[in-house]
TIDOPA-832481 format. One record per residue (C-alpha): residue in three letters; x, y, z; residue number from 1. Coordinates in steps of 0.25 Angstrom, whole numbers, plus 5000, padded with zeros to 4 digits. Example, Ala and Ser with C-alpha at 12.3 -4.5 7.8 and 13.67 -1.06 7.14 Angstrom:
BEGIN
+------+------+------+------+-----+
: rest :   c1 :   c2 :   c3 :  nr :
+------+------+------+------+-----+
:  ala : 5049 : 4982 : 5031 :   1 :
:  ser : 5055 : 4996 : 5029 :   2 :
+------+------+------+------+-----+
//
This chain:
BEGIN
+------+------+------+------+-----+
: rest :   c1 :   c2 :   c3 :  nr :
+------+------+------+------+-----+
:  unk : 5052 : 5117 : 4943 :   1 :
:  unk : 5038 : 5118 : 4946 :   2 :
:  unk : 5032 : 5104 : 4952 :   3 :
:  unk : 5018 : 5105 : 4945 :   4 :
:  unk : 5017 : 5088 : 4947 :   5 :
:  unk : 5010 : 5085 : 4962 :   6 :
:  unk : 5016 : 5069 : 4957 :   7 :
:  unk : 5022 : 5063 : 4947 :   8 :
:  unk : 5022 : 5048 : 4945 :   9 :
:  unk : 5032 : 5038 : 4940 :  10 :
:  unk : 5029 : 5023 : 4938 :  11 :
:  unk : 5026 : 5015 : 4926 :  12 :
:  unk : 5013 : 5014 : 4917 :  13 :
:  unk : 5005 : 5002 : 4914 :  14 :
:  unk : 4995 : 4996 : 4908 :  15 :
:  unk : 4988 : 4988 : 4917 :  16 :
:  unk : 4981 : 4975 : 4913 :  17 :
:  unk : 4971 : 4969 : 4925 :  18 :
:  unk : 4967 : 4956 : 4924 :  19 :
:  unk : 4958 : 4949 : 4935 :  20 :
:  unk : 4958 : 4936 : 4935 :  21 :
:  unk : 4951 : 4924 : 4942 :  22 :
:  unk : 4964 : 4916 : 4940 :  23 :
:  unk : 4977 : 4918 : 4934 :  24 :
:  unk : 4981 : 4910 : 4922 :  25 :
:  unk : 4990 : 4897 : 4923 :  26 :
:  unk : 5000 : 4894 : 4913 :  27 :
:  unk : 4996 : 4895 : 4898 :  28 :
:  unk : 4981 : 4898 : 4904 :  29 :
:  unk : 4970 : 4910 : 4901 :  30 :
:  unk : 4963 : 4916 : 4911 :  31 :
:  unk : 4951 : 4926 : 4909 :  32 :
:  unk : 4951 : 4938 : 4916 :  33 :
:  unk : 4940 : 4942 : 4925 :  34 :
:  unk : 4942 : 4957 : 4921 :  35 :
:  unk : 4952 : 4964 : 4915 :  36 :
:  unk : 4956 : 4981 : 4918 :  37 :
:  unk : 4966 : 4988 : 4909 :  38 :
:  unk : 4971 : 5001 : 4914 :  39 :
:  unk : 4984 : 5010 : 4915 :  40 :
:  unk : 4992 : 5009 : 4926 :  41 :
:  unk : 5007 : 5010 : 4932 :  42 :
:  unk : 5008 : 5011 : 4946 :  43 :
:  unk : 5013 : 5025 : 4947 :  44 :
:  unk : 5003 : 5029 : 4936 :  45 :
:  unk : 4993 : 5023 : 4945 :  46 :
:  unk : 4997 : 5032 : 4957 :  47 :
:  unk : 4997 : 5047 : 4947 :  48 :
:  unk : 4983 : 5042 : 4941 :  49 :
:  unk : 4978 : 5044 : 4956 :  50 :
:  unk : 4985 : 5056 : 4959 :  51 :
:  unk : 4981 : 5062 : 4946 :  52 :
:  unk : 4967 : 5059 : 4950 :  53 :
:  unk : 4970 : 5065 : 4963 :  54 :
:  unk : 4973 : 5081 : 4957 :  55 :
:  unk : 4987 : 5078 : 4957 :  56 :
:  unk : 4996 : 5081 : 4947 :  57 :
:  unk : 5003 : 5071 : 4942 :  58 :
:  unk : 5013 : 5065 : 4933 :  59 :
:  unk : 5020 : 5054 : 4929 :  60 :
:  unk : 5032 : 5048 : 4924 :  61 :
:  unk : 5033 : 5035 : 4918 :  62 :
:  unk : 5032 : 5030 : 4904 :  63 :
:  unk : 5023 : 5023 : 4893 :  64 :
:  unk : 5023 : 5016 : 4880 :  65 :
:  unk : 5020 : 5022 : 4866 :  66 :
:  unk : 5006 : 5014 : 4867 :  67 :
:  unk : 4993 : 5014 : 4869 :  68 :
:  unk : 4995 : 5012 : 4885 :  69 :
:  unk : 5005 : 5023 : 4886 :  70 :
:  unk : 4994 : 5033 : 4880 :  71 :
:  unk : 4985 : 5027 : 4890 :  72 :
:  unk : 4993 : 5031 : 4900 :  73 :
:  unk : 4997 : 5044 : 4896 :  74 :
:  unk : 4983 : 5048 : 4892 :  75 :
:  unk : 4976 : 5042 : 4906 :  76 :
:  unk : 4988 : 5052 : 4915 :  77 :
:  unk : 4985 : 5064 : 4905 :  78 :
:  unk : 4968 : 5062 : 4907 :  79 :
:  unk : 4970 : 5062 : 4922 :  80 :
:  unk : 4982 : 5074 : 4923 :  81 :
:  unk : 4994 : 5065 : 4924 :  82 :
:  unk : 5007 : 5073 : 4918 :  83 :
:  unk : 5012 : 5063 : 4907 :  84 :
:  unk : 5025 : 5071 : 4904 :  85 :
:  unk : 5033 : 5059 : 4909 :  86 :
:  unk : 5029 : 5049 : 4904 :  87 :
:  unk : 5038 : 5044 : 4892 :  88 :
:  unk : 5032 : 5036 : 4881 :  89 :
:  unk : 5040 : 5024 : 4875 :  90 :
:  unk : 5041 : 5015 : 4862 :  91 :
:  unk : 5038 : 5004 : 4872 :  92 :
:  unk : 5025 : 4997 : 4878 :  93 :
:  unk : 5018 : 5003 : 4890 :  94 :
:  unk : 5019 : 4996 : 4902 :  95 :
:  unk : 5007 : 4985 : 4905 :  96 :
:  unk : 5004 : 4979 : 4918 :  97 :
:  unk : 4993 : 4967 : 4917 :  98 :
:  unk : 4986 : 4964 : 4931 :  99 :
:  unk : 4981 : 4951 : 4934 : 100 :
:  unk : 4973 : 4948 : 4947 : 101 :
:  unk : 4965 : 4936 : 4955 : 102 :
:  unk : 4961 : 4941 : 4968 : 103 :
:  unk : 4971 : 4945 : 4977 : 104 :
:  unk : 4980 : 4940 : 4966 : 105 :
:  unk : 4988 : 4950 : 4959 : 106 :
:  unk : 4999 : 4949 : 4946 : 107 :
:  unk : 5004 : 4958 : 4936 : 108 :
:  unk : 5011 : 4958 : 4925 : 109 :
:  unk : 5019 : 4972 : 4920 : 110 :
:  unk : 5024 : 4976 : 4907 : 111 :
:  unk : 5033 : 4988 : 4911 : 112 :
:  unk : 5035 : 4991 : 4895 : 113 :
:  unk : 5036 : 5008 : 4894 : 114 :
:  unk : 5038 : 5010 : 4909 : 115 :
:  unk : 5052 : 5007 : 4906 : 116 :
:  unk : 5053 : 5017 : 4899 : 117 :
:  unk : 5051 : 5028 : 4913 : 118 :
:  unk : 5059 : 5039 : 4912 : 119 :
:  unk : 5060 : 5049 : 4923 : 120 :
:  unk : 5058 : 5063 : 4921 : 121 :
:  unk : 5063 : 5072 : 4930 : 122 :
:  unk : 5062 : 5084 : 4926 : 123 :
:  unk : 5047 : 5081 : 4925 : 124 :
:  unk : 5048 : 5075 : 4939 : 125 :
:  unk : 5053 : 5088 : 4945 : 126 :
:  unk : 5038 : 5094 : 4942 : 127 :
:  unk : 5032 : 5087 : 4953 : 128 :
:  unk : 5029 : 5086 : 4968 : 129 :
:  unk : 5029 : 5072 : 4971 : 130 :
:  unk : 5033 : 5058 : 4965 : 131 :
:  unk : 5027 : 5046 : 4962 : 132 :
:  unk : 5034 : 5033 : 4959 : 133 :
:  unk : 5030 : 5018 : 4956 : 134 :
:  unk : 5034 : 5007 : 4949 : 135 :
:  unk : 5048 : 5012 : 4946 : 136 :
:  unk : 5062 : 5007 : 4946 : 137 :
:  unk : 5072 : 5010 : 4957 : 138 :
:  unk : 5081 : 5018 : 4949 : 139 :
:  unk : 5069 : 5028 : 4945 : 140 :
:  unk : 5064 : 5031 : 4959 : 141 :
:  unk : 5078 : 5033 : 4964 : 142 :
:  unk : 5081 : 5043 : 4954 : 143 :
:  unk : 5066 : 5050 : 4956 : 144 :
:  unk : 5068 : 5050 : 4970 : 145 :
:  unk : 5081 : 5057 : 4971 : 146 :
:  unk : 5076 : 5067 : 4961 : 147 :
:  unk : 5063 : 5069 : 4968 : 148 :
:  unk : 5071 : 5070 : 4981 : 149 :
:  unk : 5080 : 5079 : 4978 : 150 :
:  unk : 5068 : 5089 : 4974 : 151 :
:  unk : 5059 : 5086 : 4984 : 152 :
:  unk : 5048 : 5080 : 4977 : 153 :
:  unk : 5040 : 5069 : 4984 : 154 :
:  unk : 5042 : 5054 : 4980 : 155 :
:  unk : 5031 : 5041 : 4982 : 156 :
:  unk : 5037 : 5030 : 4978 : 157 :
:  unk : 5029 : 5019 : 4976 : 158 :
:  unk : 5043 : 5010 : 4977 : 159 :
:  unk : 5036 : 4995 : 4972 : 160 :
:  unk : 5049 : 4985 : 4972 : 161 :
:  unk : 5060 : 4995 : 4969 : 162 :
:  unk : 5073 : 4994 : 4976 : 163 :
:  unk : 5076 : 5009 : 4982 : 164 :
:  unk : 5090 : 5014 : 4992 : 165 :
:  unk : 5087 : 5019 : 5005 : 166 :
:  unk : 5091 : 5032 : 5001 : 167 :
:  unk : 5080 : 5034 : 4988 : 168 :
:  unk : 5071 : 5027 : 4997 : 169 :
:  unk : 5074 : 5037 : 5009 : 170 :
:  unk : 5070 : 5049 : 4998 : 171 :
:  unk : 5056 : 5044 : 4995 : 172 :
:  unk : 5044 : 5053 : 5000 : 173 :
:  unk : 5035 : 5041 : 5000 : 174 :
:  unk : 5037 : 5028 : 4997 : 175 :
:  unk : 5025 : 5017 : 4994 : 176 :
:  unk : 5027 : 5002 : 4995 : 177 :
:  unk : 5016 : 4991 : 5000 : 178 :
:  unk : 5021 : 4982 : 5010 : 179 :
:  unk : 5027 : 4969 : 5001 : 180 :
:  unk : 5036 : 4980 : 4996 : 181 :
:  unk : 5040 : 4986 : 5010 : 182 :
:  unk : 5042 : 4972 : 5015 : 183 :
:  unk : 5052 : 4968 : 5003 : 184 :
:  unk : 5060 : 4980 : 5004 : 185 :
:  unk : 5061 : 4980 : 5021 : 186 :
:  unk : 5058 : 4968 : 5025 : 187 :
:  unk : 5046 : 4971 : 5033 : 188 :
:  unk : 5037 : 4983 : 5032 : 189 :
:  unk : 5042 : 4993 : 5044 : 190 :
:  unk : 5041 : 5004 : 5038 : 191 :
:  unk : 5053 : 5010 : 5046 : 192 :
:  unk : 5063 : 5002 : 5034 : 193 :
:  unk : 5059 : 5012 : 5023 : 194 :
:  unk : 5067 : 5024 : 5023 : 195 :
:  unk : 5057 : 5032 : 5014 : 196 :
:  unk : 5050 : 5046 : 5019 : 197 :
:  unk : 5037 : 5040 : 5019 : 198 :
:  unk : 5033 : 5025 : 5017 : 199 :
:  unk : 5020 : 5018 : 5015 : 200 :
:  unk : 5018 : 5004 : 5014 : 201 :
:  unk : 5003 : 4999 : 5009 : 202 :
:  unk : 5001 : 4986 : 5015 : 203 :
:  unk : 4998 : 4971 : 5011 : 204 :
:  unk : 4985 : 4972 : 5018 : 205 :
:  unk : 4980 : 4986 : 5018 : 206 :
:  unk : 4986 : 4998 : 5021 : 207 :
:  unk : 4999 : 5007 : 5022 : 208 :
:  unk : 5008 : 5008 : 5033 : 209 :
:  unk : 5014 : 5020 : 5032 : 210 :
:  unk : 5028 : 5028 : 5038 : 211 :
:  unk : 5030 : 5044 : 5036 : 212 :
:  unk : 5040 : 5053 : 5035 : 213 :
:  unk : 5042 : 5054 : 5049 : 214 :
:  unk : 5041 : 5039 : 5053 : 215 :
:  unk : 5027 : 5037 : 5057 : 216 :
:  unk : 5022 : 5022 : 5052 : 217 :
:  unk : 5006 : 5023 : 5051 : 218 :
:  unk : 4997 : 5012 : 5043 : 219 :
:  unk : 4985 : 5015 : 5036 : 220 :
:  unk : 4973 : 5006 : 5030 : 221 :
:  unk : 4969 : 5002 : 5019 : 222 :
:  unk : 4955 : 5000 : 5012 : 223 :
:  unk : 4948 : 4987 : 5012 : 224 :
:  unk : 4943 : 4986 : 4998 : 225 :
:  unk : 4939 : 4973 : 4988 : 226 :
:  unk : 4954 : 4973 : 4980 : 227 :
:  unk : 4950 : 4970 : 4965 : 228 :
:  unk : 4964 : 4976 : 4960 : 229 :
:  unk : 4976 : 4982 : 4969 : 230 :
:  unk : 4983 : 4986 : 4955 : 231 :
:  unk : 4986 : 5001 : 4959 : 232 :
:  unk : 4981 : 5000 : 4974 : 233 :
:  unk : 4997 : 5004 : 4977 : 234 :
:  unk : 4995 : 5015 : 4967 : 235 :
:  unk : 4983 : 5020 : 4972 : 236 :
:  unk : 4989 : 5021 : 4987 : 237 :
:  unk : 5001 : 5028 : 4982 : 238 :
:  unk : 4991 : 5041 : 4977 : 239 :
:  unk : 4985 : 5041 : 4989 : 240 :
:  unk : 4997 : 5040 : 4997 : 241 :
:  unk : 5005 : 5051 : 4987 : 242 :
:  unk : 4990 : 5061 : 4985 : 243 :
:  unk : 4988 : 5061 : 5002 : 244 :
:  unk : 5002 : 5065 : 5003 : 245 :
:  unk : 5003 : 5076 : 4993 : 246 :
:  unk : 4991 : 5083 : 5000 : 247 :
:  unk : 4997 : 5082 : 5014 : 248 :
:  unk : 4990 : 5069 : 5019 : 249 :
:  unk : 4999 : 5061 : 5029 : 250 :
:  unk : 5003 : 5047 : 5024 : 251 :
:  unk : 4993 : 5040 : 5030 : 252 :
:  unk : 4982 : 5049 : 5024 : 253 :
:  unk : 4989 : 5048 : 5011 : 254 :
:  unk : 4990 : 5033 : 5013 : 255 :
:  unk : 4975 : 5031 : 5015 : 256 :
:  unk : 4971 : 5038 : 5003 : 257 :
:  unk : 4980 : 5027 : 4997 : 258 :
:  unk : 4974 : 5017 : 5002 : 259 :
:  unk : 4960 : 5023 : 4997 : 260 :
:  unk : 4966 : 5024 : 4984 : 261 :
:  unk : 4971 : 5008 : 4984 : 262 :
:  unk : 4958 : 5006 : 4988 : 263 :
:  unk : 4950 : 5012 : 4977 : 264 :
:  unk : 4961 : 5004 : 4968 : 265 :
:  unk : 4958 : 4991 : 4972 : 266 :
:  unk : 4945 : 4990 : 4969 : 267 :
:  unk : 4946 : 4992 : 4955 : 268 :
:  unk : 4954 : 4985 : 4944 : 269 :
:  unk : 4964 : 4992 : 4937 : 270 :
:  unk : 4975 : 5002 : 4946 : 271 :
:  unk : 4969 : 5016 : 4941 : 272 :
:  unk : 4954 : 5011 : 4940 : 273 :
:  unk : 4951 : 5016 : 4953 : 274 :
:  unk : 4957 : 5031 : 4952 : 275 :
:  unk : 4948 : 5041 : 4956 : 276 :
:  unk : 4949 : 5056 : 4958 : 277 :
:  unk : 4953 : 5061 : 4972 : 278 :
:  unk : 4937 : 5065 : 4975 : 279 :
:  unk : 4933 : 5050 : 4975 : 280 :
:  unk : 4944 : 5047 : 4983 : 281 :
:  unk : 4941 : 5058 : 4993 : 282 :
:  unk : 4925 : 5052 : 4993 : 283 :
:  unk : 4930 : 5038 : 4994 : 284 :
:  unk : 4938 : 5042 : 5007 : 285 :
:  unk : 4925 : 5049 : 5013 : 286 :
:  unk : 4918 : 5035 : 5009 : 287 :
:  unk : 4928 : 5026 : 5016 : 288 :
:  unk : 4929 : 5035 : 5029 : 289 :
:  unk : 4944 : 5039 : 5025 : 290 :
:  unk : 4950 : 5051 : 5032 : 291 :
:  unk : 4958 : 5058 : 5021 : 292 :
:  unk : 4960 : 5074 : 5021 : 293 :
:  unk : 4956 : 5076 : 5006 : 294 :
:  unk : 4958 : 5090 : 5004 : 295 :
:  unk : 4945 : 5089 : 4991 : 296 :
:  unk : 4945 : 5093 : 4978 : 297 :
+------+------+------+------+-----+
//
């Protein structure tokens, strides 16, 4: 079967609702929100809409309700090139995510609704190169990760809170957790413990430290920027980790082109607000005094 995908994406799809506040309400109280964004979202989504942007092609597997979200959803992926073949529409609501945020002070609130409903296909999974999971139960990415493993097709996992063996974690390509995660799951953040191909771990205070194939641990820094939103900033660094890599970059080259891209996120509200295409990038890198091998386009 021909791979015509470069990635495919699997995750859920929300409507997200940011609120920022200059206090959050007490029992029985109303607060006025200072501003207010509504956007699509879904972290995985999050991720593809970069990688879409990028040249890439894309697709995506997840699902959405028989609403006017899940239009929204499957008309924004279809004006940007995102393959919408796999994603099921249901008799249920779209999921919705509301945001709200005082300073440093993050909470949200999800509504899972349709992404329930998440159906992998794999038959149209076989049509790509490389893989791309977030948000998704364990059972999911041990299923796509035997599947892609047994064909040779590339997996980022984006892993969150999910539970995974040591032998399905031994199978991904590339695994992606900040360092809150690492610590829960190991107990301290050597990166030595994770039994994954290649791990990176973007740290609490800036940064990634990273391990590769062969062993090697390496760090890289991240971006001093004003944070008005992080929603998506972990999304953003995964498609600059996954985009370096699929054009030959090593990790760390890959990783910093995350953190541009976490940092282009931060200062906006809203977790596809700041997605640009791949020639702003390239001209932002020039401007900061980042050496990344951009082929141009």
């Amino acid at each position: 079967m021909a791979r015509d995908f470069d990635v495919i994406g699997i995750g859920n799809l929300n409507y997200d609702i940011t609120l920022l506040l200059d206090k959050f309400p007490e029992f029985h109280e109303k607060v006025n929100a200072g501003k207010a964004f509504f956007g699509l979202g879904g972290a995985a989504g999050n991720t593809i809409s970069w990688l879409a942007n990028f040249h890439l092609k894309t697709g995506f597997i997840g699902a959405v309700g028989s609403d006017e979200i899940g239009k929204s959803h499957l008309n924004y992926f279809r004006q940007i090139g995102v393959d919408t073949d796999g994603i099921r529409v249901v008799d249920r609501h779209s999921g919705v995510a509301v945001v709200m945020i005082r300073g440093e002070d993050k909470r949200i609130v999800k509504y899972p609704g349709a992404n329930f409903a998440k159906r992998v296909d794999f038959g149209y999974l076989a049509r790509t190169k490389h893989i791309h999971m977030s948000s998704n139960p364990p059972e999911t990415i041990e299923e796509v990760v035997k599947f892609a493993s047994e064909r040779r097709i590339t997996v980022f996992l984006d892993i969150g809170e999910a539970k995974l063996s040591p032998d399905v974690e031994g199978n991904v390509d590339y695994l992606l957790m900040n360092e809150d995660e690492y610590r829960r799951k190991f107990g301290s953040l050597d990166p030595s413990l994770c039994n994954s191909k290649n791990l990176v771990i973007t740290l609490n205070g800036g940064g990634a430290l990273l391990r590769d194939e062969m062993g090697r641990v390496s760090e890289v820094r991240g971006l001093s920027a004003e944070v008005i939103d992080s929603t998506g900033a972990g999304d953003s660094f995964d498609a600059g980790v996954i985009y370096g890599t699929l054009n030959g970059w090593s990790l760390e080259e890959s990783a910093r082109l995350g953190m541009l891209l976490a940092y282009l996120t931060v200062q906006r509200i809203g977790a596809r607000s700041a997605i640009v295409p791949l020639e702003f990038v390239e001209e932002k890198a020039i401007e900061l005094g980042m050496d990344l091998p951009f082929n141009g386009h």
